[in-house]
N, C-alpha and C positions, 0 to 999 in steps of 0.2 A: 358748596365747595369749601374744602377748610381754608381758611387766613392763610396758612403757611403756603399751600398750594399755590396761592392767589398770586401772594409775594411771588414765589418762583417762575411763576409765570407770565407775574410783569417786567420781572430782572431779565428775564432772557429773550421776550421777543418788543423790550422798552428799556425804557431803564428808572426803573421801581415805581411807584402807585403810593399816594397820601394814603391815611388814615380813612377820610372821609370817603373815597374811593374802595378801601378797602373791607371797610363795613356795606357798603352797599352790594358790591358782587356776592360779598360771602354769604347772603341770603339767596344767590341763582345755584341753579345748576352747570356743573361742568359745560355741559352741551352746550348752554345759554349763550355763558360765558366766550365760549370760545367762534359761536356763530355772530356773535356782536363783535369781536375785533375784527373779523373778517369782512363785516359789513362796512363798520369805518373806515376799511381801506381799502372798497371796492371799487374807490374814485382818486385819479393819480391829481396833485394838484403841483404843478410843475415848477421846477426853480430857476428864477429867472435872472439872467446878469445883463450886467449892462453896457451893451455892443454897440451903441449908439454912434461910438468915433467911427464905428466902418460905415455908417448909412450913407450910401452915395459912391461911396468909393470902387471902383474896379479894380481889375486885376495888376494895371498900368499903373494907376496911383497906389497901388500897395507896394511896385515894385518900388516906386520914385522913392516912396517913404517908409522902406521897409524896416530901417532902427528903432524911429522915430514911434510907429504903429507898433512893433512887437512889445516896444519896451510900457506901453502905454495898455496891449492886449495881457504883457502878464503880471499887472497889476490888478488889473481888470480879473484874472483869474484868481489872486490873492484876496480879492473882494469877495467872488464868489464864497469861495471856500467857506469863507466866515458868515456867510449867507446861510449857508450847507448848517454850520455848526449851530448857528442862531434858530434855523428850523429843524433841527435837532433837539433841542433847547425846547421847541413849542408846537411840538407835533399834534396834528389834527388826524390824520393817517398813520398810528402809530406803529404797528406791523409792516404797512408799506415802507418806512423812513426806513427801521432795522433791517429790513431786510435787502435796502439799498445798500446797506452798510456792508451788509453782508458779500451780495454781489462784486460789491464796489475794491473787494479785496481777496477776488475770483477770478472776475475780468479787472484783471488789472491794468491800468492803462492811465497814463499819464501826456499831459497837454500844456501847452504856454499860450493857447491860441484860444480863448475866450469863446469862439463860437464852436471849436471844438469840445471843450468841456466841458460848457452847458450842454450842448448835443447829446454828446456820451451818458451826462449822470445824469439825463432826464430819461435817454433807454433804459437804463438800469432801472429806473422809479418805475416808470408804466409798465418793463417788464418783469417788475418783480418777485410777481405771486402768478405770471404769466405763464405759456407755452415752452418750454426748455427749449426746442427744438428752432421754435421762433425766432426767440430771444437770441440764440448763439448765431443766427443766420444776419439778423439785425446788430449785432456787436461788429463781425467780419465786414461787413460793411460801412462802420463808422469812421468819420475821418481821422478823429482821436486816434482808433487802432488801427487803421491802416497808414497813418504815421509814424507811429510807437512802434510800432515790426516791422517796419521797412518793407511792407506788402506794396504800396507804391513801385517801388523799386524791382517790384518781381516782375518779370516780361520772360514770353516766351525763349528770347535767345541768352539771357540771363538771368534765369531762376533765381528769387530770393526766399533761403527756406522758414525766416527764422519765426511768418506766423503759424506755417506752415505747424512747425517744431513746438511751439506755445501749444496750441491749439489740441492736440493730442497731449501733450505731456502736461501741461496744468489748467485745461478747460473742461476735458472730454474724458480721459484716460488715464491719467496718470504716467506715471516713469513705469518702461517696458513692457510695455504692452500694445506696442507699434515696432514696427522696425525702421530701419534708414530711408529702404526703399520705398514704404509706406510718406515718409515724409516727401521724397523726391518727388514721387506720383500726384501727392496733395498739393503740394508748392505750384506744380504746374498746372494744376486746374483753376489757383486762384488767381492765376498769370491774368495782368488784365483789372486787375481790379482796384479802382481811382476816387479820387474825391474833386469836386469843381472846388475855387477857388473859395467860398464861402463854406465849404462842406458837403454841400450833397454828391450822394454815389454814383461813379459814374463807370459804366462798364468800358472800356477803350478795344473792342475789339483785333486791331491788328495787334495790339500786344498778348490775347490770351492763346494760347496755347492748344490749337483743334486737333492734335492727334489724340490717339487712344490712347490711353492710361490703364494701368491694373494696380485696383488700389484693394485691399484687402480681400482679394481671391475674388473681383470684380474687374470686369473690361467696359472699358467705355470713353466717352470725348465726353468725361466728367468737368462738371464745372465747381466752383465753390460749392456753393448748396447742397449739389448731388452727394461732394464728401464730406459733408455734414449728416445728409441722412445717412448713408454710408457707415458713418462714425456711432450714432445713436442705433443702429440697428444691434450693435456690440451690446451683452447687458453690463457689459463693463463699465460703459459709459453712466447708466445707471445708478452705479454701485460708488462707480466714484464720486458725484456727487451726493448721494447719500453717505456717504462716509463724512463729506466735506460738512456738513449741515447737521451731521449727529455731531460732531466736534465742537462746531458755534452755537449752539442752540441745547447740547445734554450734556456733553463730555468729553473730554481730550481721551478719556480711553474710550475705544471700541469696542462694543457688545456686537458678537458677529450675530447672535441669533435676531438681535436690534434692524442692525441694516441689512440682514436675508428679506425681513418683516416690510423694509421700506422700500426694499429694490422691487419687489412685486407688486407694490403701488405703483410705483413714478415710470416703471418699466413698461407699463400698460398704453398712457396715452405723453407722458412727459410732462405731468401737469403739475406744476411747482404748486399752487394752492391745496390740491387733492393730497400733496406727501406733508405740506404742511400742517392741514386737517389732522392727516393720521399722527404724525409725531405728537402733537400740543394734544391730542384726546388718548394718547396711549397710556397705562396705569407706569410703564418702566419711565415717563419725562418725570415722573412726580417722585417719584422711588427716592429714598434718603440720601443714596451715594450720590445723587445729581444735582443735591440741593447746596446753594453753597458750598460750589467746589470748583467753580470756573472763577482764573484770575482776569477780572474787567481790564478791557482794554484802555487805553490813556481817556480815549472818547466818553465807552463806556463809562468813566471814573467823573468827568469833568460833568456828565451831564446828566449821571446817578447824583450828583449834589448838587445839582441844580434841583431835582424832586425832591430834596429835600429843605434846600434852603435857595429860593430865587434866587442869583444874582446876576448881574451884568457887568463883565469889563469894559471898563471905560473909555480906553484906549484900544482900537478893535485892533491893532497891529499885535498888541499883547496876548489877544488870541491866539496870534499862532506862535508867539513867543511861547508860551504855555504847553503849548500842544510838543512844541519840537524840543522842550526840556524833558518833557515825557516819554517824546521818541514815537510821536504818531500825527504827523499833520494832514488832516482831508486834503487830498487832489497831488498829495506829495508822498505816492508810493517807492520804497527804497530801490525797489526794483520789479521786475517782471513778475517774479515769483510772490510779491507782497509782504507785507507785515509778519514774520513769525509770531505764532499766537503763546499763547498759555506761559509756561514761565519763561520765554525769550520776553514777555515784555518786562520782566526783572532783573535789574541787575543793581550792580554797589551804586552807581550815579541815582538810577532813574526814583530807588527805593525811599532814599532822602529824600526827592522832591513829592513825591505820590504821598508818603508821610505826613510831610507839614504842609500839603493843600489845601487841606480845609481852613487851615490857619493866613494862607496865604492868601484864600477867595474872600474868608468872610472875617481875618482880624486885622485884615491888612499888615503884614507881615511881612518882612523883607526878603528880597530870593535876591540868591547869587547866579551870575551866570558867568558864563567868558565869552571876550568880544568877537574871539573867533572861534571857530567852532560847533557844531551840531548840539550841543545837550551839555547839561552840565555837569563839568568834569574837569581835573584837578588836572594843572599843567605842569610837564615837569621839566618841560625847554627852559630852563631861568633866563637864557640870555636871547632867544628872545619871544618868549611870551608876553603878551598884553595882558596888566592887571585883570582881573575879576571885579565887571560891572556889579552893582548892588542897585536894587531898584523894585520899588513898590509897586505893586500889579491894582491899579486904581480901578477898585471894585465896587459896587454900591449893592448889599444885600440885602434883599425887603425879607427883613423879620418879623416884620407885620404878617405875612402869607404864612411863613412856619407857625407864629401863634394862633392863628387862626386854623393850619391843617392839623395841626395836632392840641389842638386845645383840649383840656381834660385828659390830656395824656401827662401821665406821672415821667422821672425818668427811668424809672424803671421799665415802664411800658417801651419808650423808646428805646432799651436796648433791642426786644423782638421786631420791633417795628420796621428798625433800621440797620443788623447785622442778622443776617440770615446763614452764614456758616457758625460751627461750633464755636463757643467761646472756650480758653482752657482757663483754668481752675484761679491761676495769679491774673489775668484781666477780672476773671470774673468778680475776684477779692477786691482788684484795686477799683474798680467800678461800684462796688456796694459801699465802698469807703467813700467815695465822692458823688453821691445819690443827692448829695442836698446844694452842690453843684447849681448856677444859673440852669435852667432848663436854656439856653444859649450857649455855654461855657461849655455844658455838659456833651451837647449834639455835635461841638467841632471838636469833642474828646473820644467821641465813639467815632465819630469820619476819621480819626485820627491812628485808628487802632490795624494794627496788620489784617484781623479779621474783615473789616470793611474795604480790602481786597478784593475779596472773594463775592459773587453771589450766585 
C-alpha cells in the first residue's frame, strides 16, 4: 500500500502514524492493513471515572445532599473528560476511540452527573463499530439522553416531544422527512420511559401510553423500540447516516454515486463495521480530492501533535482551557445538534490560537485569554471588561520519542511525513530556506503552517 495512502488513512480513522509505523504497513497489503485495525478494536476497553463519593448513598441522602453531591459529580465529569482526551492521546483501540469521537457528536448528549456520562460514552465505545439498530435503541434508553430531551418528562397525559423531534431530525432522518404528526405518534410511544436513580432504565408503565398509534402509514400500541424499527425500515434512515460518515471520514462534499455505494451496504443488515469495511477499502477514500482536504477538529489538532511530538499538560485544568480556546471541549457539546464541522471550526479568534499551538505545547509560549468568556476574543465593553489573563500552558515535551520516531529523517522528509494537503509555492520557498533549521525548530514551524490544518 503506498506511504501517502497509509498517511490518509491513519489521519482519518486516528490521528496520524510515526515513521516507523509507516514503513512497516507500507510493505502489507490494503486488505491486511485494513483487517488489522479492525481486529485492534474488536475489544471495547472501557472508561472509567471516579464515582466513588456515591458508594452507599441512596436516593434520600442525595436528596439531603443534593448541592453538595452535584457540585462534587460535575467535577468528577470535568475529570472524566480529560480521561477521554488522555485515552485519546494513547489509544490501544484506535478505530474504536475515533469512532467514539465520531458518534459522540451524533448522539449528542450532554451530562453533569458522573454516572451518567460514564454510562453514555462507554455505549458509544462498545457500540461503535456495532449494530445501528442496537446502538440507537440502547442510546433512547440511557439516562444521559433521557435527561438531555426531557423524555423523562414525557407521560401519557403530557407528551414531551422534544426526543421524540431529535431522534428523526438528527439521529435517523434528517430535516423533512417526517412530519408533526409522525413526531406526536413517536413522542407517545416513548411515554414511559425512566432512569432509577443511579441510572439504570426503567420502563414506568402507568406513564406509557397503550393506545394505538399510526406512525409512518403503520397502526399499532407502538413502544419506543417498535419506532425505532419503524424508523430504520425508511432507506432514508440509511442514507443519512451514510452521508453523516462520508462527511467525517472522506469529505464535507458529497459524491451521491458514493453514498448510493454505501446505503446498499448498511441498508442490508445496519452494520456499522460491514459500511466501515466498505468505505476504508473503496479506491474513491484514497482518490486525491480526499486527501488533505478535511479541516481537523480542535481534538483532532491537539492530539495529531501529540503523534508527532509526546507531550503532556501539566496542569490537567489547562486541558480544557485549551480545548475551549479552540471551541471544542469532550462532554461539552454546544448543543443538541453538535459541533459544526469543516470550516465552522474557523474563525478570526479560534485561527490565531490553532496557529501558534505548537509553539504553545512544545515552546512554551504564552496564550492570552479573557477571564470571562468562552474562547479567546477581543473585548470591546471597555468599562466593563476584565483585563486579558496571560499565562503559560505548563507542558513537558518528550523529544526524546520524536528523535527516535523520526530519526534518519532529514527535514525535508518531514515535510511529506507531516503535511499531507498541497503545499503552495511561497511555503514551499520559505521551508527550503529554513531546511537547515533544528530538526526541533523546524517541526513546530511545519505544525505551525495553515497547511497543517488540513489532513
Amino acid at each position: 500500500m503506498k506511504s501517502a495512502h497509509i498517511q490518509h488513512l491513519y489521519n482519518r480513522i486516528g490521528f496520524g502514524i510515526s515513521p516507523k509505523e509507516l514503513a512497516c504497513l507500507s510493505k502489507k497489503s490494503k486488505k491486511n492493513i485494513i483487517n488489522e485495525l479492525f481486529k485492534a478494536s474488536e475489544n471495547t476497553t472501557i472508561l472509567q471515572g471516579d464515582t466513588s463519593f456515591l458508594n452507599g448513598k441512596s436516593y434520600q441522602d442525595f436528596k439531603k445532599e443534593r448541592k453538595k453531591l452535584q457540585k462534587i459529580s460535575r467535577k468528577k465529569v470535568k475529570e472524566f473528560s480529560i480521561a477521554w482526551f488522555t485515552r485519546l492521546n494513547n489509544p490501544t483501540e484506535i478505530l474504536r476511540e475515533k469512532m467514539t469521537l465520531f458518534w459522540a457528536n451524533h448522539f449528542v448528549c450532554e451530562s453533569k452527573n458522573i454516572l451518567f456520562a460514564e454510562s453514555y460514552n462507554n455505549v458509544l465505545r462498545k457500540n461503535a463499530l456495532g449494530n445501528f439498530r442496537d446502538f440507537i435503541k440502547l442510546v433512547s434508553k440511557e439516562a444521559a439522553m433521557l435527561s438531555y430531551l426531557n423524555n423523562k418528562q414525557n407521560k401519557k397525559k403530557s407528551p414531551n416531544e422534544n426526543f421524540a423531534r431529535e431522534l428523526m431530525e438528527l439521529f435517523t432522518l434528517g430535516q423533512d422527512n417526517y412530519t408533526e404528526q409522525d413526531i406526536k405518534e413517536s413522542a407517545r410511544s416513548f411515554t414511559g420511559y425512566n432512569h432509577k436513580f443511579k441510572g439504570e432504565f426503567i420502563f414506568r408503565e402507568k406513564h406509557h401510553d397503550n393506545n394505538e398509534k399510526f406512525f409512518f402509514g403503520k397502526k399499532g400500541n407502538f413502544n419506543g423500540d417498535d419506532i425505532i424499527d419503524i424508523i430504520l425500515e425508511q432507506k432514508q434512515c440509511a442514507r443519512f447516516i451514510s452521508e453523516k460518515i462520508y462527511r467525517y471520514f472522506v469529505n464535507e462534499n458529497i459524491k451521491t454515486k458514493h453514498i448510493d455505494e454505501m446505503v446498499d451496504v448498511f441498508y442490508k443488515d445496519y452494520n456499522i463495521e460491514n459500511l466501515m469495511r466498505f468505505v476504508l477499502l473503496s479506491k474513491w477514500f484514497y482518490a486525491e480530492e480526499n486527501i488533505g482536504t478535511k479541516i481537523k477538529s480542535p481534538i483532532e489538532l491537539l492530539v495529531g501533535i501529540n503523534t508527532i511530538v509526546p507531550y503532556k499538560i501539566e496542569k490537567k485544568n489547562q486541558i480544557l482551557l485549551v480545548q475551549k480556546l479552540l471551541g471544542q471541549i469532550l462532554l461539552s457539546p454546544p448543543n443538541v445538534a453538535g459541533w459544526k464541522t469543516g470550516r465552522n471550526w474557523i474563525d478570526s479568534n479560534t485561527i490565531v490560537t490553532r496557529l501558534r499551538l505548537p509553539s504553545i505545547l512544545l515552546n512554551n509560549a504564552e496564550i492570552a485569554y479573557s477571564e470571562k468568556g468562552d474562547e479567546e476574543t477581543m473585548i470591546t465593553n471597555f468599562k466593563k471588561r476584565k483585563l486579558r489573563k496571560k499565562a503559560f500552558i505548563k507542558v513537558s515535551a518528550d523529544w526524546s520519542s520524536f528523535e527516535e520516531n523520526f530519526k534518519n529523517k532529514s527535514n525535508k522528509d518531514l515535510v511529506h511525513l507531516i503535511i499531507t494537503s498541497k503545499v503552495n509555492k511561497g511555503t514551499a520557498e520559505m521551508l527550503e530556506r529554513n531546511e537547515k533549521l533544528s530538526k526541533h525548530d523546524f517541526v513546530v514551524q511545519l505544525m505551525s503552517l495553515p497547511e497543517y490544518q488540513l489532513c
